[in-house]
N, C-alpha and C positions, 0 to 999 in steps of 0.2 A: 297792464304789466305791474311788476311787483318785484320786490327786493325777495333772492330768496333767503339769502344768511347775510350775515354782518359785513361779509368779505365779499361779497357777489352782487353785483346784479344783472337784472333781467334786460333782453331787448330782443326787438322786433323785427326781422328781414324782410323789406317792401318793396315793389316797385312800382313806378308809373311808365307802360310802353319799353321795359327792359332798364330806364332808367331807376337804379337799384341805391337803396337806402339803408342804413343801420339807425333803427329808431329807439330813443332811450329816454326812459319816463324820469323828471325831474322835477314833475308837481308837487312829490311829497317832501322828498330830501336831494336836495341841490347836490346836481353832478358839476363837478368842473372837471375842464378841460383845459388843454393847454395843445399846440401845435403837434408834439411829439406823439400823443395821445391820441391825437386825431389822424394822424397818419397812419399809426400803430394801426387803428382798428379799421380804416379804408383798405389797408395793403393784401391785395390779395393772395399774397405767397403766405405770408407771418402769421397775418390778421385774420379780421373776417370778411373784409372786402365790400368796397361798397361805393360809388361817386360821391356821394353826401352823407356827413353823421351829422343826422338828426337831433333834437333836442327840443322834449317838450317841457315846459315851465308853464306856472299860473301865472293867469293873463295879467299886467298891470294896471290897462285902460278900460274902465266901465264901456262891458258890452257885448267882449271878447270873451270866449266861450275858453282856451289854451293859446298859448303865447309858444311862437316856435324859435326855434336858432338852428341855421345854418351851417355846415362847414365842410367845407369842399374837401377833397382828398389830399389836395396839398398842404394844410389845415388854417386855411383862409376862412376866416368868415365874411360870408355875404347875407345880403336883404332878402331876396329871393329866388323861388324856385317852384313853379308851376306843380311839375309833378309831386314833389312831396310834399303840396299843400294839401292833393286830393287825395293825398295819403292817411294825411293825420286827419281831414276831415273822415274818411274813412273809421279811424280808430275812433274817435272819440264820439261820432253819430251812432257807431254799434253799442260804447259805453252807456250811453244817454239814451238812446230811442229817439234820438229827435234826430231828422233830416238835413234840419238847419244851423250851422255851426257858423262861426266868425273864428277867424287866426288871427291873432296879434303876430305881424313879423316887423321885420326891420324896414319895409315897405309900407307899412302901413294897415287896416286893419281890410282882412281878405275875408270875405261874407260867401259861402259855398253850399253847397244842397248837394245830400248822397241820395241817389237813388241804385240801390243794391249795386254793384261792382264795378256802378260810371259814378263820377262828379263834378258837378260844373264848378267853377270860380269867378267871380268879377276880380280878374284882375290888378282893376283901379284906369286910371289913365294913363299911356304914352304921353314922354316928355319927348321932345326935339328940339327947342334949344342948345347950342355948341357948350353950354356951358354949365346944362341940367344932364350932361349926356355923361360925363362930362369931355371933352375935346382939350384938348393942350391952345389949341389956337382958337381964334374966330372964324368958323364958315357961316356963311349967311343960308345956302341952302344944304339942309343937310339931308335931303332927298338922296343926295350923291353927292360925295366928299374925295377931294382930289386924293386918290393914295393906289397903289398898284403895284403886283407881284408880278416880275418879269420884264423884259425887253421895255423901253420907254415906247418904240414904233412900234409891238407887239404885246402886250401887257400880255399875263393869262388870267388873272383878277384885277377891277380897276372900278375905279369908281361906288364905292359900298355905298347904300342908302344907312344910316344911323340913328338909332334911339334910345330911348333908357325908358324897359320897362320892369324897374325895379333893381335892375342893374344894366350896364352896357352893353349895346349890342351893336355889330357891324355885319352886313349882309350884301353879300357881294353876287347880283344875281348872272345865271350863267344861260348858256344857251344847252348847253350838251348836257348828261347825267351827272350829280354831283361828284358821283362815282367815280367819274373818269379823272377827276382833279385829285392833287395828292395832298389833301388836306391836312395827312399827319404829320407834313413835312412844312407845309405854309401856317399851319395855326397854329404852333408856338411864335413863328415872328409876327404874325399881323397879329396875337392876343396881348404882344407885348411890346408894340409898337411905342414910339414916343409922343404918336398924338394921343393915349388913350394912359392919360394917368395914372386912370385904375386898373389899368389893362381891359380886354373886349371877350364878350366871345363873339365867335365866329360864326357863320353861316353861309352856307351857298345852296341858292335857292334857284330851282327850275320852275317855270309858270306854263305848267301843262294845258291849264282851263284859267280862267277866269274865277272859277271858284275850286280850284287844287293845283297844290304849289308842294313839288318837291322838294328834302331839306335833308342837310347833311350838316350836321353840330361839332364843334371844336367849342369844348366849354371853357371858359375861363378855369385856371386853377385844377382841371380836370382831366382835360384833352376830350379824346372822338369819344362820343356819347350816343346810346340807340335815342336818345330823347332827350330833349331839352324844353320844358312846357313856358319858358320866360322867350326861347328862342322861337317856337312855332307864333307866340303871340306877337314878338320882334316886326316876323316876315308879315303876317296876314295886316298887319295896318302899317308896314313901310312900301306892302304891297298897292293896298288901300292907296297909300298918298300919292304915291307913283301914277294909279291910275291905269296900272296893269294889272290887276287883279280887283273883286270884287271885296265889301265889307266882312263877307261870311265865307270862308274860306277851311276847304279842307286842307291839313297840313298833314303829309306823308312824309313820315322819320323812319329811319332802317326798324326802327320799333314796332310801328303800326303810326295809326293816323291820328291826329288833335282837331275837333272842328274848335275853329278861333270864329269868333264876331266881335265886329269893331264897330257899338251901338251907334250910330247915328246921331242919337236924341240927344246921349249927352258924355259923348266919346270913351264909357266903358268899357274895358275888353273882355269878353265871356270865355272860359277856356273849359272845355268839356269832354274827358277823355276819362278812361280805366284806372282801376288801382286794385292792385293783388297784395294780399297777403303768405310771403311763401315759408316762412316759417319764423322758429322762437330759439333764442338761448343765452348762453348765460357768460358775464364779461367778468374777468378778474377786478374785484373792487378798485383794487390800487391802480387801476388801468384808468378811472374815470373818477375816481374821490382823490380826499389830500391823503 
């Protein structure tokens, strides 16, 4: 990407699994941003639409191939985000010729391999601790954490398994099809619940197989989402710890599928799915500079 005039510039429309990005190069000349701005260019009436604006910058830690930023459509920024990791690996391995990229994010540094229009990720590791997640209170297991949508002798959601992988996640697994639950009704209160500080995202996860686990996303800052690549990784090693579900797991999102592994050896999480590029254009400067 490239600046085309003084007053313009350029950005990239992406997705991972329908999970869809507005991506803007800030290697050379520093974009800023500001909440309004970021809103601006997610909204898809006004704007150009998008769950995530993206933001690439040079890395600051020896090792790191671009350094990303975050920002959700309500113009939150966050640590991380699966799919637009394999995004920007995507861009920048076509740039370079090389396979092997590293991301500097707000999570820490994400080491990825493109092979033509898949890319895997490490992740990093799952936290679980009540206070690495982080949780308002102390639960000692957080396998499942006392909290529940509905009737106290009837719950319809109860008991979420919870972790932080890279950001908050709460996962409430169901017996019936995600589908059937009104998620767009329950995931603004349980995303902004008062055990979850930073607020959660959501998930509700069916365990078809042992190795495929269906999922339905409520993102933080976002709402329903075809794909959530921090939330498929959530399920597959909350599933893991549960011991309902296997370490390698296929994760099925209204998008398409993520296979997640949740290494063994020395508890990395591999995430390995698609990335499209669907097209290019061009933002009002004043929209993203001073």
């Amino acid at each position: 990407m490239r600046r085309i005039m003084s007053d313009d510039i350029s950005y990239l429309k992406m997705n991972g699994l329908g999970n869809d990005f507005v991506i803007l190069d800030g290697r050379e000349t520093p974009v800023v941003l500001d909440e309004d701005r970021v809103r601006w260019v997610a909204d898809r009436e006004q704007g150009i639409g998008c769950d995530q604006l993206i933001v690439m910058e040079k890395p600051s830690v020896e090792g790191a191939d671009v350094s990303m930023r975050i920002f959700n459509s309500d113009g939150g920024e966050v640590a991380a985000c699966g799919n637009a990791t394999r995004c920007v690996a995507g861009v920048v391995a076509r740039e370079s010729g090389c396979a092997e990229i590293v991301i500097q994010t707000g999570a820490g540094l994400l080491a990825s391999r493109v092979d033509g229009q898949r890319a895997s990720v490490d992740m990093g590791r799952p936290m679980f601790d009540w206070q690495d997640i982080p949780l308002s209170e102390e639960f000692g297991d957080t396998r499942g954490i006392e909290l529940q949508i509905g009737p106290i002798d009837a719950p319809v959601l109860h008991t979420p398994s919870v972790v932080n992988v890279g950001n908050p996640h709460a996962i409430f697994w169901v017996n019936n099809d995600p589908d059937d639950y009104e998620l767009e009704r329950f995931g603004p209160l349980l995303e902004n619940h008062p055990v979850f500080p930073q607020r959660a995202n959501i998930s509700l996860a069916q365990v078809l197989a042992p190795e495929e686990i269906r999922v339905r996303v409520w993102e933080r800052g976002v709402g329903l989402t075809k794909a959530c690549g921090t939330a498929a990784c959530a399920v597959g090693v909350a599933g893991a710890r549960k011991g309902i579900s296997a370490r390698k797991v296929a994760i099925h999102l209204p998008g398409g599928t993520l296979d997640i592994e949740w290494c063994e050896e020395d508890d990395q999480i591999i995430m390995c799915g698609p990335w499209e590029l669907e097209g290019k254009g061009v933002l009002p400067f004043n929209l993203v500079g001073d």
